[in-house]
C-alpha positions as CSV (number, residue, x, y, z in Angstrom):
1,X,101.4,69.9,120.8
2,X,100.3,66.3,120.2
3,X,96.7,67.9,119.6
4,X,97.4,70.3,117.3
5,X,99.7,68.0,115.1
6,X,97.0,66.1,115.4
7,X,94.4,68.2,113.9
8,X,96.8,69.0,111.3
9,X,97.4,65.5,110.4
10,X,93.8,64.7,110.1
11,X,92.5,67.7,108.2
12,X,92.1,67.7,104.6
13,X,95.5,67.7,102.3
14,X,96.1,68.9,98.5
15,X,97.0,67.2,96.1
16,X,99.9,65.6,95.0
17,X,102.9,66.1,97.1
18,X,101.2,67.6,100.1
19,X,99.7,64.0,101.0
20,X,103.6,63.2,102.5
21,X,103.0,65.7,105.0
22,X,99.9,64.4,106.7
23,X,101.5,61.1,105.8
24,X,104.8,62.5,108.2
25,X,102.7,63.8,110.9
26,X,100.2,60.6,111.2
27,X,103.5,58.6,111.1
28,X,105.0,60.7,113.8
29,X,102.0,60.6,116.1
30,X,101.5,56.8,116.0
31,X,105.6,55.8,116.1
32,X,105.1,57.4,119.9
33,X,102.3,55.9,121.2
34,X,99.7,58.4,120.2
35,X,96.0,57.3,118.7
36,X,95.6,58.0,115.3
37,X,93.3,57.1,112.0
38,X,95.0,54.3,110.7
39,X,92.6,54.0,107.8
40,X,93.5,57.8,107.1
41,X,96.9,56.7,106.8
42,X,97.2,54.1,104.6
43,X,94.7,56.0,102.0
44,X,97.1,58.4,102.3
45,X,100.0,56.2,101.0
46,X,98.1,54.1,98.6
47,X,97.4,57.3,96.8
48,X,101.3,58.4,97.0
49,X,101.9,55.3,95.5
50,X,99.3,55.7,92.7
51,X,101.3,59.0,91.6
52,X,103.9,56.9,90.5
53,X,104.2,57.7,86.8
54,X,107.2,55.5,85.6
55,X,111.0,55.7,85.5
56,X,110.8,56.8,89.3
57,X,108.7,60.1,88.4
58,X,105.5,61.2,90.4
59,X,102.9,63.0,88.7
60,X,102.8,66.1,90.1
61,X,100.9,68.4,87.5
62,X,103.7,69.2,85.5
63,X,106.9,67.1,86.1
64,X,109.0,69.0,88.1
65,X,111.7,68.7,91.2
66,X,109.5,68.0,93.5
67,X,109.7,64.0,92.8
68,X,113.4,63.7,94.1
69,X,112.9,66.2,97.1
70,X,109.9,65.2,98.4
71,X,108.4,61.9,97.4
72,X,112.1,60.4,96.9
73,X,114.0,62.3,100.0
74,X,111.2,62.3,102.3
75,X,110.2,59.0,101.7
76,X,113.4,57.0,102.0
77,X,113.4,58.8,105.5
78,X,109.6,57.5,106.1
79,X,110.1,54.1,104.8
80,X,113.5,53.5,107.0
81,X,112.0,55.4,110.1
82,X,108.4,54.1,110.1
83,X,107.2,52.4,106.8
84,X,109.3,49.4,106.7
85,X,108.4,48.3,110.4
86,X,104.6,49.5,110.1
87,X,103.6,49.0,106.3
88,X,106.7,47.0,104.7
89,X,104.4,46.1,101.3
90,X,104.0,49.9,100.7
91,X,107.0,50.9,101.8
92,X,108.7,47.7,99.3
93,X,106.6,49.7,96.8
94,X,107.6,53.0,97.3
95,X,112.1,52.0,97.3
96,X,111.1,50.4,94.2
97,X,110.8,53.3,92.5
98,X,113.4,55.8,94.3
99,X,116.0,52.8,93.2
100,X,114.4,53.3,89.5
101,X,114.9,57.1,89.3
102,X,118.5,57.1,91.1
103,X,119.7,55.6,87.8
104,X,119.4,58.7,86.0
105,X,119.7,60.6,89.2
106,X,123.4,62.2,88.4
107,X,122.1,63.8,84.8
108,X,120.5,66.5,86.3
109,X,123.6,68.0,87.2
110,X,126.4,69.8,85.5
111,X,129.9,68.7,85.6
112,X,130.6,70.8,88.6
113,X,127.4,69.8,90.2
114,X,125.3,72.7,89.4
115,X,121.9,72.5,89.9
116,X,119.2,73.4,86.7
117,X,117.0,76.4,86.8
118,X,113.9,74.5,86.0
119,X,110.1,74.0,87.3
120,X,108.3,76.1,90.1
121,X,109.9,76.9,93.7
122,X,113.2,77.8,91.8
123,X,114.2,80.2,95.0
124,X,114.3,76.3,96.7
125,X,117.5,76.1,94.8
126,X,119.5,73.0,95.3
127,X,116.7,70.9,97.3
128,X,117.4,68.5,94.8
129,X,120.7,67.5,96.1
130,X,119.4,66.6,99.4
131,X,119.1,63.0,97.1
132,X,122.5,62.5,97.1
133,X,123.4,61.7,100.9
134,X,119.5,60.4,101.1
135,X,120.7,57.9,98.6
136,X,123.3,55.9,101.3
137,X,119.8,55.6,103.6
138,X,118.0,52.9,101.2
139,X,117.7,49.3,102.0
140,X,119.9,47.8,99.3
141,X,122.5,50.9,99.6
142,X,122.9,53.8,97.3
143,X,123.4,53.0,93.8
144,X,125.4,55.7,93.0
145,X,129.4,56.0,93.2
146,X,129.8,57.6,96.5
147,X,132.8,59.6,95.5
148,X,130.5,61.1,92.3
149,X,128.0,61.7,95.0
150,X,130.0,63.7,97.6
151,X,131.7,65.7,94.3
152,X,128.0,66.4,93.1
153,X,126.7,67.6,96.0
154,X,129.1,69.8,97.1
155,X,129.6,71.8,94.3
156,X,125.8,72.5,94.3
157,X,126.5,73.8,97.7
158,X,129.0,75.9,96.1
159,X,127.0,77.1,93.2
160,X,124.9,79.4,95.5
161,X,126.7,80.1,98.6
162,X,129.8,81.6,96.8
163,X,127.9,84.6,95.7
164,X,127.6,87.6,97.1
165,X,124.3,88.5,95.8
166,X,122.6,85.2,97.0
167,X,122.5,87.0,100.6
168,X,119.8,89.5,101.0
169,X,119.9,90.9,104.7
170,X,122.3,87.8,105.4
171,X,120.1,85.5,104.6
172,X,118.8,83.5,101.4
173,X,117.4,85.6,99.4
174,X,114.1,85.0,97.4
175,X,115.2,84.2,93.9
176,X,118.0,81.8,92.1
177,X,121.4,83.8,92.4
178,X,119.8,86.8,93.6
179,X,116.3,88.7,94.8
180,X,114.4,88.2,91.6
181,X,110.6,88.9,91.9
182,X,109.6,86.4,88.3
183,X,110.6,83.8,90.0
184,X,108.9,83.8,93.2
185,X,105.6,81.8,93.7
186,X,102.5,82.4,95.3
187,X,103.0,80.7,98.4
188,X,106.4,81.9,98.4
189,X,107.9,83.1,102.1
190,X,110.9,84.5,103.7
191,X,111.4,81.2,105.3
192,X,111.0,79.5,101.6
193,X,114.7,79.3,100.6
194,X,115.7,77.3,103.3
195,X,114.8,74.1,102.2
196,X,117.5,74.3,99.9
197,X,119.3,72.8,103.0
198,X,118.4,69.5,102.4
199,X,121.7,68.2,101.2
200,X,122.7,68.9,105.0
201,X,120.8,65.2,106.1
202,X,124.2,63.9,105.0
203,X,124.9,65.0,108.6
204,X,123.1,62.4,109.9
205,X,125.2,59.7,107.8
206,X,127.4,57.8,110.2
207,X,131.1,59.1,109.6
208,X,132.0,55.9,108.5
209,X,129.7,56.3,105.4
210,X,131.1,55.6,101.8
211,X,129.4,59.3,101.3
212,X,132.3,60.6,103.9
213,X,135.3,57.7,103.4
214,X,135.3,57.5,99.3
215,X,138.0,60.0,97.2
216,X,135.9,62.0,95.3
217,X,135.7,61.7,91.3
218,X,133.7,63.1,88.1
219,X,131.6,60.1,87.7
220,X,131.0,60.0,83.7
221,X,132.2,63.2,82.9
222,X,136.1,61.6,82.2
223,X,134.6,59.4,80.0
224,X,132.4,61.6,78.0
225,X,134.9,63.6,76.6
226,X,134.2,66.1,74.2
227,X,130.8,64.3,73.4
228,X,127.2,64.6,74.4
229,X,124.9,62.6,76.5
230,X,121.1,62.2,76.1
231,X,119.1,60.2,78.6
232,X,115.6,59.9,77.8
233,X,112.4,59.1,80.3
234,X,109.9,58.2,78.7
235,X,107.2,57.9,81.2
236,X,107.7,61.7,82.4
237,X,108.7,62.9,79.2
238,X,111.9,64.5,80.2
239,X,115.0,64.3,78.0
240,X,118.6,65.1,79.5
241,X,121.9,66.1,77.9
242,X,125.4,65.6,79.3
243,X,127.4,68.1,77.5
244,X,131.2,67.1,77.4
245,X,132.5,69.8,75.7
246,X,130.8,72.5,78.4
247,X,130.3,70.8,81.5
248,X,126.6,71.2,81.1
249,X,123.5,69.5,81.6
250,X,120.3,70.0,80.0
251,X,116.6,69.3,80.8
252,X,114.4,69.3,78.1
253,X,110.4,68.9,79.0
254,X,108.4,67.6,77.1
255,X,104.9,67.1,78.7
256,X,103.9,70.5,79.7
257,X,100.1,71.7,80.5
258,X,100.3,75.3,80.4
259,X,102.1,78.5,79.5
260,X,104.0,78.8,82.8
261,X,107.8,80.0,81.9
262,X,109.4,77.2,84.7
263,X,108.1,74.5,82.3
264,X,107.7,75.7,79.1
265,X,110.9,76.4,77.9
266,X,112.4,74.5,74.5
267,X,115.6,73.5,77.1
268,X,116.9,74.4,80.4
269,X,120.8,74.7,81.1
270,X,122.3,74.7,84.2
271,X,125.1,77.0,83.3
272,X,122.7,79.3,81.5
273,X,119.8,80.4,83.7
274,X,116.3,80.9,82.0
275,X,114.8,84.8,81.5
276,X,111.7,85.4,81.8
277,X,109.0,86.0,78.9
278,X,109.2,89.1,76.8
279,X,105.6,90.2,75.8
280,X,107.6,91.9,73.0
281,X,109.3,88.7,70.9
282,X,112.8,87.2,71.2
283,X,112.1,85.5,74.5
284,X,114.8,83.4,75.1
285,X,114.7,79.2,74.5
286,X,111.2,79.7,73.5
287,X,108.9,80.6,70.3
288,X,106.8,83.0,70.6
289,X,104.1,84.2,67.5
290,X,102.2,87.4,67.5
291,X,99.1,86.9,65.3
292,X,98.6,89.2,62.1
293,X,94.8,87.9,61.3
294,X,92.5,90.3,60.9
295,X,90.4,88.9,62.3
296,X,92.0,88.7,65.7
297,X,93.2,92.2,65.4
298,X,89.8,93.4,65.4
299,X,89.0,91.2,68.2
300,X,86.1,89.1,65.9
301,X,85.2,86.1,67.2
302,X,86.8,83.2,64.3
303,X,85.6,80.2,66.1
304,X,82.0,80.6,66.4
305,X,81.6,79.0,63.1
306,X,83.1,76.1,63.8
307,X,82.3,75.6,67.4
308,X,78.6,77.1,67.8
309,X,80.4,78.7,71.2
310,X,82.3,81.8,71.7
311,X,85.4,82.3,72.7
312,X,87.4,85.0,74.5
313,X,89.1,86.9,71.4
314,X,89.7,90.2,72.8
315,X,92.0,92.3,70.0
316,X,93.8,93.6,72.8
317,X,95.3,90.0,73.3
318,X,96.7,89.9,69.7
319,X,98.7,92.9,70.7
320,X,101.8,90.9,72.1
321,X,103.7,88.0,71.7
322,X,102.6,84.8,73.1
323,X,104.4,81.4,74.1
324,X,103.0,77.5,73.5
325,X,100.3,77.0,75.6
326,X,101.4,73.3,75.8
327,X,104.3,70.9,74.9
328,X,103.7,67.2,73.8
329,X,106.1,64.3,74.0
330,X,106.0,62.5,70.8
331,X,108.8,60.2,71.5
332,X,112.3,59.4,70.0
333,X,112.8,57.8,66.5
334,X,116.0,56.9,64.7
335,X,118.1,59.5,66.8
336,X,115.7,62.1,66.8
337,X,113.7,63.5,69.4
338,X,110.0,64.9,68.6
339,X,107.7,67.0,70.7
340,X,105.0,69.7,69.9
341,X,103.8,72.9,70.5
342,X,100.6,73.8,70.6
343,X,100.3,77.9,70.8
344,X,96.8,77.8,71.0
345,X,94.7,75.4,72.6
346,X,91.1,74.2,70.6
347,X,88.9,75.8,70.6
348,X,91.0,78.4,69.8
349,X,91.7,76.7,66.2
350,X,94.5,74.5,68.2
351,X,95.0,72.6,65.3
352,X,96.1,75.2,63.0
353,X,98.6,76.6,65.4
354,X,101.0,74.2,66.1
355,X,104.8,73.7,65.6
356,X,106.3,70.1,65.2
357,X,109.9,70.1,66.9
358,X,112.5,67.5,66.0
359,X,116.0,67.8,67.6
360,X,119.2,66.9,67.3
361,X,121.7,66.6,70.4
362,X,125.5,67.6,69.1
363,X,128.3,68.6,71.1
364,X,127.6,71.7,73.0
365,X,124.2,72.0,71.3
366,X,121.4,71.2,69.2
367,X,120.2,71.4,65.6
368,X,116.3,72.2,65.3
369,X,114.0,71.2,62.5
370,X,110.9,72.4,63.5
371,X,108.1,72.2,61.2
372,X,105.7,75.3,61.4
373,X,101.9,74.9,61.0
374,X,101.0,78.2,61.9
375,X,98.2,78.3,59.6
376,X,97.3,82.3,59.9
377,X,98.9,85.8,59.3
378,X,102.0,85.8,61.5
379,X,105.0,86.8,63.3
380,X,107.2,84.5,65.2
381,X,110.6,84.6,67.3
382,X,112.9,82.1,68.3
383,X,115.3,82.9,71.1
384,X,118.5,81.8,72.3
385,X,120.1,81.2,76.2
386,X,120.2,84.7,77.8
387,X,123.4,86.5,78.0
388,X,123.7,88.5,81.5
389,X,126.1,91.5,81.6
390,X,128.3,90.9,84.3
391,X,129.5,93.6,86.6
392,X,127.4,96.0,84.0
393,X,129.7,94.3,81.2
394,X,127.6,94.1,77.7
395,X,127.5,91.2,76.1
396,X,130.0,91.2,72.6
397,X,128.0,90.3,69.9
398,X,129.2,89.9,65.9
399,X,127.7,88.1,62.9
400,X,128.8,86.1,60.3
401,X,127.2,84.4,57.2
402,X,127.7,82.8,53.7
403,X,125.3,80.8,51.0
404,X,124.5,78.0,52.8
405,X,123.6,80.1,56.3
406,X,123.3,83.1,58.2
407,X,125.0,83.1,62.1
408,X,125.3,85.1,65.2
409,X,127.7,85.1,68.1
410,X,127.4,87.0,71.8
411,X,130.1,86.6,74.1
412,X,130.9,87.2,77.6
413,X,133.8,86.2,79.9
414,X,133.4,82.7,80.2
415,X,130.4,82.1,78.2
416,X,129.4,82.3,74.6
417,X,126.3,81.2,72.6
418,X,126.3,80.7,68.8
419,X,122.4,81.2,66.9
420,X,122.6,79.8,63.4
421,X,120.0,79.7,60.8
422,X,119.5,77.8,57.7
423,X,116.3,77.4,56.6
424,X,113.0,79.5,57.5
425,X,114.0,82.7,58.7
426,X,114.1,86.5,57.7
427,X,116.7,87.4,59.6
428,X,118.7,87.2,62.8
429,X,118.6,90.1,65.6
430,X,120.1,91.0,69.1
431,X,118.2,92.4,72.1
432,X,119.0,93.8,75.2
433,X,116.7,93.0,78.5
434,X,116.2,94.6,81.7
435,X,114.7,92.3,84.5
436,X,114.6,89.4,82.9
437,X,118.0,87.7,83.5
438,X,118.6,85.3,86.6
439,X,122.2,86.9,87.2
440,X,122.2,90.4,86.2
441,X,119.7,93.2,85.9
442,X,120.2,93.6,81.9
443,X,121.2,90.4,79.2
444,X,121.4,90.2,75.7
445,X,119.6,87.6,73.6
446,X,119.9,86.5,70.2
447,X,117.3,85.8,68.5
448,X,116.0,84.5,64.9
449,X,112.5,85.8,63.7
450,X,110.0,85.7,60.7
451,X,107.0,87.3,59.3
452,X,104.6,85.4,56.7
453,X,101.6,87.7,55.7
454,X,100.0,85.3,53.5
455,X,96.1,84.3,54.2
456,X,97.3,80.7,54.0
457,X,100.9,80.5,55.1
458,X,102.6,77.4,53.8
459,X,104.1,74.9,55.7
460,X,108.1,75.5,56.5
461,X,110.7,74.1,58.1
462,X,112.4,76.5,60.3
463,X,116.2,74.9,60.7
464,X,118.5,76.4,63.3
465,X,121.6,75.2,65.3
466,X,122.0,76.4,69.1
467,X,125.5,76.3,70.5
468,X,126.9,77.2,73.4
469,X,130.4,77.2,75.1
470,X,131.6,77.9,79.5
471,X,135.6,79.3,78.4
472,X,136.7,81.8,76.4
473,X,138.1,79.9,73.5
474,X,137.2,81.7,70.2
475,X,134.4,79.3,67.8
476,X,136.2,77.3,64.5
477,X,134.8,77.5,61.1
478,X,134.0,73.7,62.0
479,X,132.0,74.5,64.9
480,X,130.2,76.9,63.2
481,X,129.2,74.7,60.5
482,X,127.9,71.5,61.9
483,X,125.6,70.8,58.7
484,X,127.2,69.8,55.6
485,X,124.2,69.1,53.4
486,X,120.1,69.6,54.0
487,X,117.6,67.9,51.8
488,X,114.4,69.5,52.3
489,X,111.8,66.8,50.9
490,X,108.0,67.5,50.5
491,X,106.9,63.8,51.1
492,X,109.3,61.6,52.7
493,X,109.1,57.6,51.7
494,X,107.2,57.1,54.6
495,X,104.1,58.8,53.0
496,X,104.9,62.4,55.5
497,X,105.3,65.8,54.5
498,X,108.2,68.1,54.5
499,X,110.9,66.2,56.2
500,X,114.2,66.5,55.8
501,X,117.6,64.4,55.4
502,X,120.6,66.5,56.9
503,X,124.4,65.1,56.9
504,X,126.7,66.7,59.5
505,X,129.9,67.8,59.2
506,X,131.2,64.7,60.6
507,X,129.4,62.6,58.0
508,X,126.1,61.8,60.5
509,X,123.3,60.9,58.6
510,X,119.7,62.4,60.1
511,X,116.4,62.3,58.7
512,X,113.8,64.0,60.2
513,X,110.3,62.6,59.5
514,X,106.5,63.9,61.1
515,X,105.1,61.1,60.2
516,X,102.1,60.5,62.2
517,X,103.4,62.8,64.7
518,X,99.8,63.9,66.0
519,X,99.4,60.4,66.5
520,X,102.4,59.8,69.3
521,X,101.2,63.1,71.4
522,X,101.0,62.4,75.2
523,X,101.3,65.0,77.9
């Protein structure tokens, strides 16, 4: 046995995360007596260390889970079994950043601790909570309040194991609530969910642990009210809403690499579980833009002029409805947050195809005013959270609208999502899905969408509010107006173009302003 870990342990590794595994197994061999590559070992955890982007995040392509249930989880329990006896200056290193991102820690979850559909390995499930009881193992003791912890943990426990469809042959099946095939990854296996058991090293807390002794509590829920929360990291580019009035939390990414649908989604809500793309339009919590260029439609090549190179322009991929290839963190100013799209990445003209975002955080939702640059023949979609039919229960659905705006409502028992429009839009529609929802095999999804035919579109603002709601309680006229007044203004006092200055309903002030917004990109 010692061989073979052995030979495992000193073969080559992949990058990023994969590095704690020879790092494990090295450890292992050495802590009982065994002869190992020491040299192998600590070039192994200098470059774990050198992953460390900021605000306790590890670069691991695209940001994902994989920081707090690997590099966090995994090495507390190296540091305290090995690392602080055997390297204590890494090891000093490495609790330096899990104490960083416990402070933000809790905001991943929902009131209720529910876990957020987000990032690859999503039939992993609530890996992520194995950080709470890993938490009481650091040096200086867990920073969080144990009682929050315990609550927290728990309920993500409950999130999955309560359903019926979560079993498949009595086991964890391979997908989020249920068997779902869009969600499974490559390297996916039978044996895959299981590490969604992670939360159960709390068993190796000693029963006098403040994670066991302390009355459980809601942490800052009962002082968040009806309000919302947003956190943002920086460094990672990840932004997170607390939603008092729902109970939800919300990731929002905001340095994204590629068109994959774990990352690339405007938001992520624990309460409403991402669908998968629709090469049709109306994709839910994403834009999606079908080019109406001639040029692309016949399949001619539109770069070679600029370029000298061609380029892969096949009319067959015009056909459909495509996502951002990429999403940029731009930062946050005066209340507002700003990130990019980029649908096409140069040299596929990237730089006439982008769409400036600037949001909003409100109770139970968000106002968008997302400036288009979509500088060809178009059609575009904006989607809202999916809406599964329970049971084989259709979603309710009615609109509304007046001078100011046009609105849509879909309803379910316990759930309901509002799609708003001001400014931008042709109109608002409804679809129905099959296969695409995490919870049931057909959801409804609202959805806003435009078509601009012109050779040279202009640029727009596209203003929409998102709301959602986890009871029953019918929406008020005050809900369902959160903007009192929108100033649309071509160039801003800053010297930008087409910004805006919206007051809410509660008398907020907002302005919205690009300026230099290329200039703040970082992914």
């Amino acid at each position: 046995m010692a061989v073979t870990i052995g030979k495992w342990a000193h073969h080559r590794t992949t990058q990023n995360n994969w590095r704690l595994f020879n790092i494990c197994a090295l450890s292992f061999l050495k802590k009982n007596g065994y002869s190992i590559d020491d040299d192998l070992l600590k070039s192994h955890l200098l470059w774990v260390a050198s992953y460390h982007a900021g605000d306790g995040w590890y670069l691991e392509q695209t940001y994902n889970y994989y920081t707090i249930s690997l590099f966090v989880v995994y090495g507390t329990i190296w540091n305290r079994a090995f690392g602080d006896e055997h390297y204590p200056e890494i090891a000093d290193v490495l609790e330096k950043s899990f104490e960083e991102l416990m402070k933000t820690y809790v905001n991943f979850f929902g009131r209720d601790g529910y876990i957020n559909m987000w990032a690859r390995s999503i039939c992993y499930r609530l890996w992520i909570a194995g950080g709470f009881p890993v938490s009481f193992m650091m040096k200086n003791g867990s920073p969080l309040d144990p009682g929050w912890a315990r609550r927290l943990c728990s309920g993500s426990l409950l999130q999955f194991t309560g359903r019926e469809e979560f079993f498949h042959n009595d086991i964890p099946s391979l997908g989020f609530y249920g068997h779902r095939e869009y969600v499974i990854q490559s390297y996916s296996c039978p044996a895959s969910p299981f590490i969604m058991f992670l939360p159960f090293i709390s068993l190796a807390l000693p029963e006098d642990s403040p994670f066991w002794t302390a009355k459980e509590n809601e942490g800052m829920w009962d002082d968040l009210g009806k309000n919302s929360k947003r956190t943002i990291l920086a460094k990672p580019g990840l932004a997170l809403v607390n939603h008092g009035s729902t109970g939800t939390s919300e990731i929002i990414s905001g340095k994204v690499y590629d068109d994959d649908h774990n990352y690339c989604k405007l938001v992520f809500n624990t309460h409403f579980p991402w669908e998968d793309y629709n090469p049709e339009g109306g994709t839910s919590q994403e834009y999606t833009f079908r080019s109406l260029d001639p040029r692309d439609l016949s399949g001619v090549d539109i770069n070679f002029y600029l370029t000298g190179r061609a380029v892969d322009n096949a009319a067959a991929k015009s056909a459909g409805y495509v996502t951002s290839q990429s999403i940029l963190f731009n930062g946050v100013r005066n209340d507002v947050l700003y990130r990019q799209l980029i649908m096409r990445k140069p040299p596929n003209n990237g730089v006439g195809y982008i769409i400036d975002l600037a949001e909003i955080t409100i109770p139970g939702g968000v106002i968008r005013v997302d400036r288009c640059r979509l500088a060809f023949e178009h059609e575009m979609t904006l989607g809202h959270f999916g809406m599964p039919h329970l049971k084989g229960q259709k979603a309710e659905v009615e609109s509304f609208e007046d001078e100011k705006k046009k609105g849509r409502i879909a309803s379910i028992p316990g759930r309901k999502v509002a799609l708003i429009a001001y400014n931008g839009w042709d109109k608002l529609e409804t679809l129905v899905e099959s296969g695409r929802n995490a919870e049931a095999e057909e959801s409804t999804v609202l959805y806003a969408y435009r078509e601009r035919t012109a050779k040279n579109p202009a640029i727009e603002l596209m203003i929409t509010v998102m709301l959602h709601k986890t009871d029953d309680a019918p929406w008020t006229q005050e809900e369902l107006s959160p903007v009192k007044d929108i100033k649309i203004i071509d160039v801003t006092p800053t010297g930008s173009v087409l910004g805006a200055e919206l007051t809410l309903s509660d008398g907020k002030k907002y302005s919205v302003d690009f300026k230099d917004i290329d200039g703040y990109k970082s992914c």
